[in-house]
C-alpha positions as CSV (number, residue, x, y, z in Angstrom):
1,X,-173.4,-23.2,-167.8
2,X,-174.1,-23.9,-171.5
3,X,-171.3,-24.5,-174.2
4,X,-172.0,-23.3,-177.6
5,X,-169.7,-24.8,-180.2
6,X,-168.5,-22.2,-183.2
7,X,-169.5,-22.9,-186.7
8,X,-166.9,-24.8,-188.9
9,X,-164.7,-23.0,-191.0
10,X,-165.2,-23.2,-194.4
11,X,-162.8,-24.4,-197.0
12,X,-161.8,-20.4,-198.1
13,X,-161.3,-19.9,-194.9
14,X,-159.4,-22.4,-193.7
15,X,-155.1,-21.4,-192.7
16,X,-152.9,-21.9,-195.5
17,X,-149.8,-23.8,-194.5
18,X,-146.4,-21.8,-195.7
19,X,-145.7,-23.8,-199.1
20,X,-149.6,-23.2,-199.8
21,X,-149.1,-19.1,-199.2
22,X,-148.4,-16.9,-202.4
23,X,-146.9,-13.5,-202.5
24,X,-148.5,-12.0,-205.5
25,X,-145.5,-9.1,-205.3
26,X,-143.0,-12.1,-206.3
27,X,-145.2,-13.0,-208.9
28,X,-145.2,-9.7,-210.3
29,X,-141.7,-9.6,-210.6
30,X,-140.4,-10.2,-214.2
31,X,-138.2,-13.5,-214.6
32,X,-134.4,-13.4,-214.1
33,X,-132.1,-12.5,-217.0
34,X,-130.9,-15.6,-218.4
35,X,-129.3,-14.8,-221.1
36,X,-126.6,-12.3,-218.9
37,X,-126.5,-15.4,-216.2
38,X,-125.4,-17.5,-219.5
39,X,-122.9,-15.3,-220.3
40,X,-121.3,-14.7,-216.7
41,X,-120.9,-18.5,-216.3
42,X,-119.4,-19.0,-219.8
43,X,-116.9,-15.8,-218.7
44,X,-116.6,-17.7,-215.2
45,X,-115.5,-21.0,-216.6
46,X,-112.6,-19.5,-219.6
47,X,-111.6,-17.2,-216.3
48,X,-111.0,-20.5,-214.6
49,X,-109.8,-22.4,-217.4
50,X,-106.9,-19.8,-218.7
51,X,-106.1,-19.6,-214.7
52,X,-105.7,-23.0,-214.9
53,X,-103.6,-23.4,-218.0
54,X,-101.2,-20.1,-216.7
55,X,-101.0,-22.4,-213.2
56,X,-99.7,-25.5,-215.4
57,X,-97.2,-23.4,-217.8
58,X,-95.2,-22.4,-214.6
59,X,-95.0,-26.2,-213.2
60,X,-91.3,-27.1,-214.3
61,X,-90.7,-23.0,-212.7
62,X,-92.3,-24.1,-209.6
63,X,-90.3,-27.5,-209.6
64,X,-87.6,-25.5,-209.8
65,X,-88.0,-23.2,-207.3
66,X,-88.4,-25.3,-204.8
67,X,-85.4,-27.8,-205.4
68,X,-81.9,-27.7,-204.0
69,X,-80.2,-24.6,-204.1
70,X,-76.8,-26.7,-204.0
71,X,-75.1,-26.9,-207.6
72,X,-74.4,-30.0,-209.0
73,X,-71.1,-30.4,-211.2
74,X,-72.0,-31.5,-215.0
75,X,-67.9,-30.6,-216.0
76,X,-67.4,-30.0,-219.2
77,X,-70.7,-29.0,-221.8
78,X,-68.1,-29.3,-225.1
79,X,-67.9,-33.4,-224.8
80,X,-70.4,-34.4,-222.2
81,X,-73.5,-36.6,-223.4
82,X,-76.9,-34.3,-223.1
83,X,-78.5,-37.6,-222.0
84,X,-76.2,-37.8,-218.7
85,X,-76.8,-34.3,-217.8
86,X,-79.6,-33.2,-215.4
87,X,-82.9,-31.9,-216.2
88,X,-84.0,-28.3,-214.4
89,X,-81.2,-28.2,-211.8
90,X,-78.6,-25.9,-210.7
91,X,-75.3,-26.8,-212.0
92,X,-71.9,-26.0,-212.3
93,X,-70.1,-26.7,-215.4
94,X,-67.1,-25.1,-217.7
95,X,-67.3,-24.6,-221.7
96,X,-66.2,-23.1,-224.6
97,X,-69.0,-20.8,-225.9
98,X,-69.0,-20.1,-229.7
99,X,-69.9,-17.0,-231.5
100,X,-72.0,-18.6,-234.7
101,X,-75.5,-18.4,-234.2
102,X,-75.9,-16.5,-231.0
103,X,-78.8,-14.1,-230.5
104,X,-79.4,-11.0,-228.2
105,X,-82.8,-10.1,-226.7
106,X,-84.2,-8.0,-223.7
107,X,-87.1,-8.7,-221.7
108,X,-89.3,-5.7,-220.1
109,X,-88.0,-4.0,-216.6
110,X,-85.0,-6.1,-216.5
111,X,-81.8,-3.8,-216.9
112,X,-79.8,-6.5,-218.2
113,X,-79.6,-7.5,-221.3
114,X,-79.8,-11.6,-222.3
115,X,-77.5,-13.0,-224.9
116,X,-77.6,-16.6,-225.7
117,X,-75.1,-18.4,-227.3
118,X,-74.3,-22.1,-228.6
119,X,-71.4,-24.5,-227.0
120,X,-68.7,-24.8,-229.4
121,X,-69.4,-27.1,-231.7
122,X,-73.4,-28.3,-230.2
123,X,-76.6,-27.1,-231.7
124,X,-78.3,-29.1,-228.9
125,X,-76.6,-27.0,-225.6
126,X,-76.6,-23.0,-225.0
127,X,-75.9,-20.4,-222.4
128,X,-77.9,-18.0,-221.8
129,X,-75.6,-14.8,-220.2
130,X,-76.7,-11.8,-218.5
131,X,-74.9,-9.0,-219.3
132,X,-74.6,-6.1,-217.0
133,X,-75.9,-2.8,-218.0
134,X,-73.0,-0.9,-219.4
135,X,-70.9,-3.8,-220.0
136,X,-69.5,-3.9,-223.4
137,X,-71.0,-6.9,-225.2
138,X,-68.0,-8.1,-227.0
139,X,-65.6,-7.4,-224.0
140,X,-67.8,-9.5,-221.6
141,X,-66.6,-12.5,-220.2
142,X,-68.3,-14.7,-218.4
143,X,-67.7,-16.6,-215.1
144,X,-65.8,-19.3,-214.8
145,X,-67.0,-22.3,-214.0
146,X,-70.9,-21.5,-215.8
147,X,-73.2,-21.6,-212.9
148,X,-76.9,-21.5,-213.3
149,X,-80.2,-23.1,-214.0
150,X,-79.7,-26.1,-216.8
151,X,-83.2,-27.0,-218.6
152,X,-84.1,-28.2,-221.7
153,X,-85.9,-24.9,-223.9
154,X,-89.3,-27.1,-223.9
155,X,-89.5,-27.1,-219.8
156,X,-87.9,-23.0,-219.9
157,X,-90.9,-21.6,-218.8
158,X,-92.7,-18.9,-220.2
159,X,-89.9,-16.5,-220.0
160,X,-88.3,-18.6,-222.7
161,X,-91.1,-19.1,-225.0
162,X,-90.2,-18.7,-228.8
163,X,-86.5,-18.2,-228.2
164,X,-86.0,-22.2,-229.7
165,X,-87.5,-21.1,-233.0
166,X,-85.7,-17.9,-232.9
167,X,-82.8,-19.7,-233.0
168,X,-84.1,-22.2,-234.8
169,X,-85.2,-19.0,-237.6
170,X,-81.5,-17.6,-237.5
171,X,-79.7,-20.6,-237.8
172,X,-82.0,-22.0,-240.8
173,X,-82.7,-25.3,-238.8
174,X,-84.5,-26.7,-235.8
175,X,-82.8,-27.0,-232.5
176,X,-82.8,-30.4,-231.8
177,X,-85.2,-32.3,-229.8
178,X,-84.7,-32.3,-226.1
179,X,-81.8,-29.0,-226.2
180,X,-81.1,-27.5,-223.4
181,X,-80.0,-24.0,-222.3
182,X,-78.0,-23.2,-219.3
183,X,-79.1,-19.9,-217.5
184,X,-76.2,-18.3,-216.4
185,X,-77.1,-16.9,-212.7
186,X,-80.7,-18.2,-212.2
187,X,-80.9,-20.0,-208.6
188,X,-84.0,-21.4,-207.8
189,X,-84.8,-18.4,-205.0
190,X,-84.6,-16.3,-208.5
191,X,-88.0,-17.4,-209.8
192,X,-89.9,-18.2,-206.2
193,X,-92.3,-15.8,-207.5
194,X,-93.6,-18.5,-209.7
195,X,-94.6,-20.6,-206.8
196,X,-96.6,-17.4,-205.8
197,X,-97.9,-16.8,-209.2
198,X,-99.3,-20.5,-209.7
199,X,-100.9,-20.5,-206.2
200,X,-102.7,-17.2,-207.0
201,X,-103.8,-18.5,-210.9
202,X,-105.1,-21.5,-208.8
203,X,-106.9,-20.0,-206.3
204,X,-108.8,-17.3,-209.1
205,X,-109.7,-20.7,-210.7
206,X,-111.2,-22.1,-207.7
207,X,-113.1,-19.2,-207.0
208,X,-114.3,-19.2,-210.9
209,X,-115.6,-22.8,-210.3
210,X,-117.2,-21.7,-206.8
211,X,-119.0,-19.1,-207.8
212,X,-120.4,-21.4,-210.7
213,X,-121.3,-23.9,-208.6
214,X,-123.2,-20.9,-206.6
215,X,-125.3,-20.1,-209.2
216,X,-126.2,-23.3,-210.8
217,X,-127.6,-23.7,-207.3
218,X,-129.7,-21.1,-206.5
219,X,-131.0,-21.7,-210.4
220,X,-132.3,-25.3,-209.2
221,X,-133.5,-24.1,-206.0
């Protein structure tokens, strides 16, 4: 029996490994849009850094909402020190409010109206009251003792943005540094929504950051 050998394959003919083989139909394609991937990571990154900032303006809320519920006793606001007195706690506490000064505001969907006025004789301790829809403004009185959230206006929260240099703006001088507002009625169960709020702002900023990281990927690939 006779073995013929076949002829060797030229180089043309020759198989073309994987990483060798070209699909002309990709190379026909036109080249990604750059400019619009640009944009969508610029949009991406201010998405996750406004989430991030939103997340970090409701820390001292968060703090809040997840301290003691039990009120701690401050006495009296007319002659205590503000340096003794706790920062973003709930508190009891009895004082004499004054009328001089004192501003009313509402803020949207809440049926109650806010009125915020000075401790007799401070300009560096308020309360902030709630005063029942219907309730005559000038008849209202409030309970006694004061029990509520007691923070200093620059760790309020966003809630209480600009309501320091309102007062500031109707009394024709600053507050002064480090006052503190007492918010009649606000337990720390009132703003758990904040908690809720910051997790969700953090998690649409880690998804911003993922989805960057996605595409700077793919581009290097």
């Amino acid at each position: 029996m006779t073995r013929t050998d076949s002829p060797p394959l030229s180089l043309a003919e020759l198989p073309r490994s994987g990483a060798e083989e070209v699909d002309e139909e990709l190379l026909a394609l036109p080249d990604p849009p750059r400019t619009e991937r640009t944009l969508t990571l610029v949009a991406l990154v201010l998405a996750a850094l406004v989430s991030l900032a939103f997340a970090f303006s409701l820390r001292h809320d968060v703090q809040y909402s997840l301290s003691r519920a039990e009120p701690l006793p401050v006495g009296a606001l007319d002659t205590v020190r503000i340096t003794d007195l706790p920062k973003n706690r709930v508190v009891t506490a009895s004082a004499a409010l004054g009328v001089s000064g004192a501003m009313r505001f509402e803020r949207p969907l809440v049926e109650e109206s806010s009125r915020i006025v000075p401790v007799l004789g401070r300009d560096d301790l308020w309360v902030e009251l709630q005063i029942p829809r219907g309730e005559v403004l000038g008849r209202y009185v409030p309970a006694d003792p004061l029990r509520g959230r007691l923070v200093p206006f620059s760790e309020a929260g966003p809630h209480h943005r600009g309501i320091a240099s309102q007062l500031g703006d109707l009394r024709g001088a600053a507050l002064p540094a480090g006052a503190m507002v007492l918010v009649q009625g606000e337990e720390p169960s009132a703003v758990r929504s904040s908690l809720l709020l910051a997790l969700g702002a953090l998690g649409a900023a880690g998804f911003c950051l993922f989805t960057c990281v996605r595409m700077l990927r793919r581009v290097r690939e």
